[in-house]
C-alpha positions as CSV (number, residue, x, y, z in Angstrom):
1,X,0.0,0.0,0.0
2,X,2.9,2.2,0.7
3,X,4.8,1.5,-2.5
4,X,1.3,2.4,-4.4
5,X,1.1,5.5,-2.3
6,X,4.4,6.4,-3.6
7,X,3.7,5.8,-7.3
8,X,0.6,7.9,-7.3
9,X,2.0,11.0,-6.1
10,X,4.9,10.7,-8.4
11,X,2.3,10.5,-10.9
12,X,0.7,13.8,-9.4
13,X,3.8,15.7,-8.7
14,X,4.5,15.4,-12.8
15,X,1.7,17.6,-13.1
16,X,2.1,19.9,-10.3
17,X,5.2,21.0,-10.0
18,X,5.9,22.5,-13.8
19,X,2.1,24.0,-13.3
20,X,2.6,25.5,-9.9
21,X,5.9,27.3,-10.8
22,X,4.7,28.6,-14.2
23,X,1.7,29.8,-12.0
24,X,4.7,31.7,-9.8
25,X,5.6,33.1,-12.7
26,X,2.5,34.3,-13.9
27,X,1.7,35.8,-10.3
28,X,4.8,37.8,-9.6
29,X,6.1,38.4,-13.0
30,X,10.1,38.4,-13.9
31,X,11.3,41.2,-12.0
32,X,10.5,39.5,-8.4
33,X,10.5,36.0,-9.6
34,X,13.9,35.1,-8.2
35,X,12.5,36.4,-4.8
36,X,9.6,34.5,-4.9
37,X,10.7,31.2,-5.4
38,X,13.7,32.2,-2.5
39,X,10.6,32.7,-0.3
40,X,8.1,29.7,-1.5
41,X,11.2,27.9,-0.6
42,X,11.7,29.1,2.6
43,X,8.0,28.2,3.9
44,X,8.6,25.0,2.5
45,X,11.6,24.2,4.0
46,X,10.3,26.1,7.4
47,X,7.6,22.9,7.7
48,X,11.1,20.6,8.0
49,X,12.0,22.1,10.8
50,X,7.9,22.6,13.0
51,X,6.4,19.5,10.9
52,X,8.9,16.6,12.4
53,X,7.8,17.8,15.9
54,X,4.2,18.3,15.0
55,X,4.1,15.1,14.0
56,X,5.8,13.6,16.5
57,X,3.5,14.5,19.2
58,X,-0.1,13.4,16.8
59,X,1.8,10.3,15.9
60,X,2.4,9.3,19.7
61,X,-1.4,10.5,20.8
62,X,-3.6,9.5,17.7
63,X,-1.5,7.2,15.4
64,X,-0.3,7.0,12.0
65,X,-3.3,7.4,10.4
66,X,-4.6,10.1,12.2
67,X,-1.0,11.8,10.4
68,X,-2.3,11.0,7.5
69,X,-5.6,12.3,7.7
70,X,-4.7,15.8,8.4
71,X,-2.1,16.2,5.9
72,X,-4.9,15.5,3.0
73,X,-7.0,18.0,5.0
74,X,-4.3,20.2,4.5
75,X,-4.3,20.3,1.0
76,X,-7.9,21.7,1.6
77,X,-6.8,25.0,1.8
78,X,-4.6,25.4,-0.8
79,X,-7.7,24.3,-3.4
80,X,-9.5,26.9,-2.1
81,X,-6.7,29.2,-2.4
82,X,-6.1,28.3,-5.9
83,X,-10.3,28.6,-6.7
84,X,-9.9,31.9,-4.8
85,X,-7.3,33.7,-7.6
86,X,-8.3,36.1,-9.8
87,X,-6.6,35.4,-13.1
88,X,-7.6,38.2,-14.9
89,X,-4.8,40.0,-12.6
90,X,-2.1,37.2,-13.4
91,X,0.9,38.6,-15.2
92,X,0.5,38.6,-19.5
93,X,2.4,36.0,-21.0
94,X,2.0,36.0,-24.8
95,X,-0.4,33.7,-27.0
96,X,0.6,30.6,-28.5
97,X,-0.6,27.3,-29.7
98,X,-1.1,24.2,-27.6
99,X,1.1,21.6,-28.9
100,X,0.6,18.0,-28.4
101,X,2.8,16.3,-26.1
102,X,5.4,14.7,-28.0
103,X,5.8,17.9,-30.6
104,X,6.0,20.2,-27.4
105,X,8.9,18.0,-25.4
106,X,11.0,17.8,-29.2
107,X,10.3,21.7,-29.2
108,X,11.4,22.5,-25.6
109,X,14.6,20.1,-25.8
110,X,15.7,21.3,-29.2
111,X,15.7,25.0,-27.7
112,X,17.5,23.8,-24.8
113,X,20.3,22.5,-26.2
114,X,20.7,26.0,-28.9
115,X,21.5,27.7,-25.1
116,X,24.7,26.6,-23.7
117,X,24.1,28.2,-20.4
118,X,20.7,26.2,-19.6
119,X,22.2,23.2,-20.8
120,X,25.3,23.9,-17.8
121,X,22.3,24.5,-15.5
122,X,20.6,21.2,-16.2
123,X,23.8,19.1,-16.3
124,X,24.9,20.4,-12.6
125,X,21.5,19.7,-11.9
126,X,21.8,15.8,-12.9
127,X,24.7,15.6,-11.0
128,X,23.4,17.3,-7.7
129,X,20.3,15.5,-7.4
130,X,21.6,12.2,-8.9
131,X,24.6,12.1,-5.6
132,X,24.0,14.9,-3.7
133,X,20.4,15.2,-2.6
134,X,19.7,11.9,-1.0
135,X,18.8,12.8,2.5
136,X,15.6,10.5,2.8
137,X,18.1,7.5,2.4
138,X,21.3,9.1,4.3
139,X,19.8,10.7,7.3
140,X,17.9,8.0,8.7
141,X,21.4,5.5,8.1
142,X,23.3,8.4,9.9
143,X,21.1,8.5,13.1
144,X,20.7,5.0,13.7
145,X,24.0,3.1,12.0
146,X,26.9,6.1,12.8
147,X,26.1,8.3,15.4
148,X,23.9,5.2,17.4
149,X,21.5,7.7,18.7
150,X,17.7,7.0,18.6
151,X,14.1,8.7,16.5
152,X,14.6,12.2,18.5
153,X,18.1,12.8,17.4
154,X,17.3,11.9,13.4
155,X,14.3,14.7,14.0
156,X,16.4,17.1,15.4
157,X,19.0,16.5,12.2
158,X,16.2,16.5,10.0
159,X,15.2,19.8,11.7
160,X,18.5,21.4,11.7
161,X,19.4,20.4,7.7
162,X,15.5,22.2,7.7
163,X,17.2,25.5,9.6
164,X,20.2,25.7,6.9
165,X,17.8,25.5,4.3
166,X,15.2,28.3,5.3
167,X,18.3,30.5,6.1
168,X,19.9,29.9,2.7
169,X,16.3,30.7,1.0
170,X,15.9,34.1,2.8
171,X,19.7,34.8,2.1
172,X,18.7,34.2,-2.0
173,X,15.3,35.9,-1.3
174,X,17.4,39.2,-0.1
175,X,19.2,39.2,-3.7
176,X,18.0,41.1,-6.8
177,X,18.3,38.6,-9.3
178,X,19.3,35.1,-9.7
179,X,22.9,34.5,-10.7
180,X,25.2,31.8,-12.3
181,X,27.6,32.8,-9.5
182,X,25.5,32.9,-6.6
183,X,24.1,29.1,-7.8
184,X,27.6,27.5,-7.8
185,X,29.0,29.3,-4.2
186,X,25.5,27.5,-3.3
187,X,26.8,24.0,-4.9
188,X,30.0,24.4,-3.6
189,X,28.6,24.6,0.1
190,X,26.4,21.9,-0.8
191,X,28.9,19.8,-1.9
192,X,31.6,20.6,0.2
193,X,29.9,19.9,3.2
194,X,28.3,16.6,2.1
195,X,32.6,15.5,1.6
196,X,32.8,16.8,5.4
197,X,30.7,15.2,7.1
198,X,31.5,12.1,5.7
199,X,34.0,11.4,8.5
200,X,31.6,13.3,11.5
201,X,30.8,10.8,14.5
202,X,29.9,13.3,16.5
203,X,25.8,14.7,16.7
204,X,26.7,18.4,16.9
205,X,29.3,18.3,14.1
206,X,26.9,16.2,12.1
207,X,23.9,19.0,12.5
208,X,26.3,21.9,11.8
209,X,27.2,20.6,8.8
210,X,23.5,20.0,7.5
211,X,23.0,23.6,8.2
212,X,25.5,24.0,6.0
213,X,24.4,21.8,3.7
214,X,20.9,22.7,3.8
215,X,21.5,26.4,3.2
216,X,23.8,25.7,0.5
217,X,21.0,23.1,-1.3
218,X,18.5,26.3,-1.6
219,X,20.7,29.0,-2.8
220,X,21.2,26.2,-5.9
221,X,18.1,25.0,-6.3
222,X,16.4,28.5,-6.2
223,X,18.9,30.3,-8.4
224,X,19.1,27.1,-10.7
225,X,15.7,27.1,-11.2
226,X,15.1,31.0,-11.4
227,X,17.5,30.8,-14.1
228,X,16.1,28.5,-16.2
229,X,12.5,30.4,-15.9
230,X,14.0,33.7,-16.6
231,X,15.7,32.3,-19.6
232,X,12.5,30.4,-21.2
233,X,10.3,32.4,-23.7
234,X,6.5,32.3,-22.4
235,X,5.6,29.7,-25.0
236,X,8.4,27.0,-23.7
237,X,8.3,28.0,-19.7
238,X,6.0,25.0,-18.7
239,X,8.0,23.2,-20.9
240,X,11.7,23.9,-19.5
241,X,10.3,23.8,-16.0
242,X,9.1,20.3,-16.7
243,X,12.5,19.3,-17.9
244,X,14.3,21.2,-15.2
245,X,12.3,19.0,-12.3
246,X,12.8,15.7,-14.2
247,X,16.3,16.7,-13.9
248,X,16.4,17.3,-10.3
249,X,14.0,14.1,-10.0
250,X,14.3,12.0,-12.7
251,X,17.1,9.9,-11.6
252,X,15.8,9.5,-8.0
253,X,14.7,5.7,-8.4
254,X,18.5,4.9,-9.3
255,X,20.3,7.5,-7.4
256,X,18.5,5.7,-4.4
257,X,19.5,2.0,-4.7
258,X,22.8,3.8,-5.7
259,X,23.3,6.0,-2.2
260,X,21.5,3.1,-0.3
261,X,24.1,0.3,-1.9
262,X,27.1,2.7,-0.9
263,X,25.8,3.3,2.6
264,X,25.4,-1.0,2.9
265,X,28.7,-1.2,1.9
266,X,30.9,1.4,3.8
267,X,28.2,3.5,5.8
268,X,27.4,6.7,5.3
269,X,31.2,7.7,5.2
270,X,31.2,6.2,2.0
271,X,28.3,7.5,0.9
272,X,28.9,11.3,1.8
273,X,32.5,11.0,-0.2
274,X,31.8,9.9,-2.9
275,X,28.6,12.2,-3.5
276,X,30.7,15.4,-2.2
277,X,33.4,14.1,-4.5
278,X,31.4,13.9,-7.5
279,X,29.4,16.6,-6.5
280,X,32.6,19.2,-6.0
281,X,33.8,17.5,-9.5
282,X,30.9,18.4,-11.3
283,X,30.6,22.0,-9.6
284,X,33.8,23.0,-10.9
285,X,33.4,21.9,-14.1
286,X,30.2,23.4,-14.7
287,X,31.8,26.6,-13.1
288,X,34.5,26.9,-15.7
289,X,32.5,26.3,-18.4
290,X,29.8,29.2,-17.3
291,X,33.1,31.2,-17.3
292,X,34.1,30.2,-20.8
293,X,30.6,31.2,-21.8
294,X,30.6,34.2,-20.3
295,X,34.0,35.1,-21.8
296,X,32.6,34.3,-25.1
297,X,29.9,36.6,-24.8
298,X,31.7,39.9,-23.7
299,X,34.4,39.3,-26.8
300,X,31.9,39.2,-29.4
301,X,32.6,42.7,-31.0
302,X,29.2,44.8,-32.5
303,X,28.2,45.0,-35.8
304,X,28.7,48.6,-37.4
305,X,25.6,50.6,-37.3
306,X,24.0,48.0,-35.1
307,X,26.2,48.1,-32.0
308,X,24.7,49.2,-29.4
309,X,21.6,46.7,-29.9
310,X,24.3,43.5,-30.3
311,X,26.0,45.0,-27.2
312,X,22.7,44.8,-25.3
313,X,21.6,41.7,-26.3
314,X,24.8,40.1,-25.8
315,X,24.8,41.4,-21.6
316,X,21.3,40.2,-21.3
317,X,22.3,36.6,-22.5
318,X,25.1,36.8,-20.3
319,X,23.2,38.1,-17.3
């Protein structure tokens, strides 16, 4: 029952992620979309550090179940939320034809790969969510297996990675705009503390470094994905949102029998080096290349009698 559980709300998320970002978009509009997705991920990573403890104290009076029941109740108000908008005040985006499912995925991935940049973006993110963001199978082996502590110790871990992440989202909701350089200082913390905390056996040096960790995972993710929406023509947003999330999520069946084998095999030391290994790896590599890029784009010399519209052009793609 749990396994089907699981496949239905993969099924759902497929549909609600690329629809409730493009409806961020349509909501804020460009000029504060980098803040709101900083701050849409701040609540939700604010819920990892009360929910753990909520739940805790309904699942020891009421039962599993009970859990259950009042997160679908939840989702209550959110519908009428949603039923509640006015779309008439949504931001303009411009006309265009539906295409059919198949045309429209062969139209969004051949404009991907014509731009280097969001190609860079969607490699680092393969990479990060593929060995780097793996928490659900890590955390719970680092509790029990390393650190031999017991359920309220993997809550408060779970709570604390929570903390680092709702800091790191206010930090990227304080900036102006989203940045390539901002998303891999973010990666690097990411990935730098996953390598150091590979050898922690200590509780407190274990949740420092998921603060760490956990602000470094949303100044990525929310200038990674910023990116990519700021960089996709209306027609294509859903489109390169969809393909952004499968991505960050696509490989998550294999990345987990992956991260689980390497934690059977040499514990969560293993695991931890080898993704902040692969993870640093792929973070500098995708950082020279966005340098190479951008080097590319400030040599290109103007056009005569067109210059100043090439120049333009050319910072905006860079930017």
């Amino acid at each position: 029952m749990l396994y089907m559980i699981a496949f239905v709300n993969g099924l759902i998320l497929v549909l609600d992620i690329p629809s409730r970002h493009q409806l961020t978009y349509r909501m804020v509009g460009p000029e504060a979309l980098p803040n709101a997705i900083a701050l849409n991920s701040s609540l939700f990573n604010a819920t990892r550090i009360f929910g753990p403890s909520l739940a805790g104290i309904v699942l020891g009076f009421a039962g599993v179940g009970v859990c259950f029941v009042i997160n679908a109740m939840s989702f209550l108000a959110v519908l009428v939320g949603v039923l509640a908008m006015r779309a008439s005040e949504f931001f303009p985006v411009e006309e265009f034809e539906r295409p059919s499912i198949l045309g429209g995925t062969r139209e969004g991935l051949a404009y991907v790969r014509r731009q280097p940049r969001m190609l860079l973006v969607l490699a680092l993110t393969v990479v990060l969510g593929t060995f780097c963001f793996n928490f659900n199978v890590t955390l719970p082996v680092l509790a029990y297996n390393t650190l031999h502590t017991h359920a309220a110790v993997f809550g408060i871990l779970s709570a604390t990675f929570g903390a680092g992440a709702l800091a790191g989202a206010l930090a990227a909701a304080s900036l102006s705009k989203a940045s390539a350089r901002t998303m891999v200082i973010g990666a690097l913390l990411l990935t730098g503390g996953e390598l150091l905390i590979a050898p922690a056996n200590n509780a407190v040096v274990a949740g420092i470094l998921l603060f760490v960790i956990g602000a470094g995972f949303t100044v990525w993710s929310a200038n990674s994905n910023a990116s990519m929406q700021l960089a996709a023509p209306d027609r294509l947003r859903g489109r390169i949102i969809g393909l952004y999330f499968y991505a960050f999520n696509g490989t998550g069946p294999l990345s987990g029998l992956l991260i689980g084998w390497l934690c059977a095999t040499g514990g969560t030391e293993l695991a931890f080096l080898v993704s902040g290994i692969v993870g640093l790896v792929g973070t500098g590599v995708v950082a020279q290349r966005f340098h190479a890029t951008r080097g590319k784009a400030h040599t290109k010399q103007p056009v005569r009698g067109q210059g100043r519209s090439h120049l333009a052009a050319a910072n905006h793609r860079s930017s």
